[in-house]
N, C-alpha and C positions, 0 to 999 in steps of 0.2 A: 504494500500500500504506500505510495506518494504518499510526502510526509504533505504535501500540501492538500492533498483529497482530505473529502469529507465519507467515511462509510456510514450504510445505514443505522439508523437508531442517532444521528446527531454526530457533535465535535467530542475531538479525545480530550479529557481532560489531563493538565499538567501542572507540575508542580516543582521546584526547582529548591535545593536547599542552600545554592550559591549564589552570588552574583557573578558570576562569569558567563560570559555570553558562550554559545554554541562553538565547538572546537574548531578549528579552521582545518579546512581540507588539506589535509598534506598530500605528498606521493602516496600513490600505493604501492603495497611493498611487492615483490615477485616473489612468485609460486616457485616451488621445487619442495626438494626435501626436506630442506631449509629455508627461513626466510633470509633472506638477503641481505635483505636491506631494508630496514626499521624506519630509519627515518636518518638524513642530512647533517654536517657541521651547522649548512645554511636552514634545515628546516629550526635546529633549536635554536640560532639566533633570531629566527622571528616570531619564536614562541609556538611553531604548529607539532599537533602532536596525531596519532598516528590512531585512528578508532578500529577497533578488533571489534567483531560480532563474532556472536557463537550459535550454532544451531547444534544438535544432538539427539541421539537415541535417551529417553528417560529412564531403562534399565540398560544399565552398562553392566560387561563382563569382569572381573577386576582387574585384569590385565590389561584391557584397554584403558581403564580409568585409572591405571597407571603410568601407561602410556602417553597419553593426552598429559595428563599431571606433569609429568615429566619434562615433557616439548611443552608448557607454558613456560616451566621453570626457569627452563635454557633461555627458549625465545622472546618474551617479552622482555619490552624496555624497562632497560635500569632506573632506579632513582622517581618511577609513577609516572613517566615522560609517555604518560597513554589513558587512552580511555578503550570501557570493557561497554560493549551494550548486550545485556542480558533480558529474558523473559524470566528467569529465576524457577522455569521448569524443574523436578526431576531429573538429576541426572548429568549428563552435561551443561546443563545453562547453570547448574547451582556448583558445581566443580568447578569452571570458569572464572562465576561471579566470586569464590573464595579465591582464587588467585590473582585475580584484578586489585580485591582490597589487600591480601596479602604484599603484592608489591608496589600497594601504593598510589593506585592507579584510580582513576575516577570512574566511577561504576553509575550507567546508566539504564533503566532500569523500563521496561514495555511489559504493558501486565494486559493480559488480551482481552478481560475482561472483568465485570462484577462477579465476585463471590470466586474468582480465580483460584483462591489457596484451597477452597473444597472438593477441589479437582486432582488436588496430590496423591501422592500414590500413598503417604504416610504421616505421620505426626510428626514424624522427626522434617520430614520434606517440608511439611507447613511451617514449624519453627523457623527452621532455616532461613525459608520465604520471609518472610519478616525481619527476621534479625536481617539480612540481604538487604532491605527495602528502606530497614533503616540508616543502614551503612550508605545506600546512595546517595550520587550528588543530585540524580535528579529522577523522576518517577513520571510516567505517560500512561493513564490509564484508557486503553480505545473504545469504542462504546457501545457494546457489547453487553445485552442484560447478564447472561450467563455462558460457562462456557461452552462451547460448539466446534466445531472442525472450521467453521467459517472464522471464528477471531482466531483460533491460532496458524491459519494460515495469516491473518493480515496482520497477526503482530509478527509472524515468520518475517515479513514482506516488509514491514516498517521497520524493524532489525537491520536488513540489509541496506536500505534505503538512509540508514544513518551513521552508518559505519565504511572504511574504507578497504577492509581485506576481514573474510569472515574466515572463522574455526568450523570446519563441520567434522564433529564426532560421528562418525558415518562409514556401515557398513557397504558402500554402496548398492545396497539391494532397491526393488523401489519404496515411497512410501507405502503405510500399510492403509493410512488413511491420510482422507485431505487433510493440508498443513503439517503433513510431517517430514521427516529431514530430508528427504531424499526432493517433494517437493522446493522447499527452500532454497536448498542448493542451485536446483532448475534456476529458481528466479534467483539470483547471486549470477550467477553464468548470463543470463538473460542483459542484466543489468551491467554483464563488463566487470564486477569486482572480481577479485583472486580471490580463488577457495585454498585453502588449506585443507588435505583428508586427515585426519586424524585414526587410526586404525590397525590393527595387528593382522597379519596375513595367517588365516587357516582359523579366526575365533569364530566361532557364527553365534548369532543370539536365538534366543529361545523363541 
């Protein structure tokens, strides 16, 4: 979803716990095995920082969710020189959103709709959600009575629409329903951004 559309049911509501304006577009970084290139001498001297999205399966293998964990650790920027944009899902978006605040990073946060956290797969998942939500620098809620396949594709879509190289924790099999990672992906690729696959060769999920 355009961050400038309006989806059915009305405008997303937002809320911001900084005063600092929206991040400025930097480079995006190149795909491979690694990322390349983060960001510039000249991107920190003008203060641009570099926005990571993340999409993912909500039951991860542990091996993969060591994985992933892993290649955040290495690759993102030093010193919180980034922003994370999460839905604060199950799974990969909630693994993510703890190593955005772990290193620092300004955590932004798309919640696809009302009553969102009663869609967790757990108690401990919902905790998370919140502590998460409260650690953000800023929160987008879209407008959505409850949750459906329809809002979490358009916050799938508003994710990638506000970030500049996404994380997809992804089996590449396809989605199993509308708005899930393998969709997302679609529209990242669609849209021109670099995907990162995040994934173990020979895991398959349940």
């Amino acid at each position: 979803m355009d961050r400038g559309s309006q989806s059915p049911g009305g405008r997303a509501t937002q809320r911001s716990r900084t005063n600092q304006d929206h991040p400025a577009t930097a480079p995006r970084p190149k795909v491979g095995d690694r990322i390349v290139i983060l960001h510039t001498a000249s991107d920190v001297v003008r203060g641009a920082l570099v926005r990571f999205g993340v999409t993912g399966h909500r039951i991860l293998p542990p091996r993969v969710a060591e994985y992933a964990a892993d290649r955040w650790a290495h690759e993102l920027p030093a010193g919180g020189r980034f922003h994370g944009v999460s839905s604060l899902a199950d799974g990969a978006d909630q693994l993510f959103a703890a190593h955005v605040l772990a290193a620092a990073g300004k955590l932004h946060v798309v919640v696809p709709c009302q009553g969102y956290a009663g869609s967790l797969i757990s108690d401990d998942s919902r905790t998370r959600f919140e502590e998460y939500r409260r650690a953000a620098s800023t929160e987008v809620t879209l407008p959505f009575p409850e949750p459906s396949e329809q809002a979490f594709l358009a916050a799938g879509k508003a994710m990638v629409d506000a970030c500049d190289h996404v994380f997809a924790v992804w089996d590449g099999r396809p989605a199993r329903g509308v708005g899930g990672t393998g969709d997302v992906v679609a529209y990242a690729r669609e849209r021109g951004r670099p995907v990162t696959i995040l994934w173990v060769d020979g895991i398959v999920r349940d």
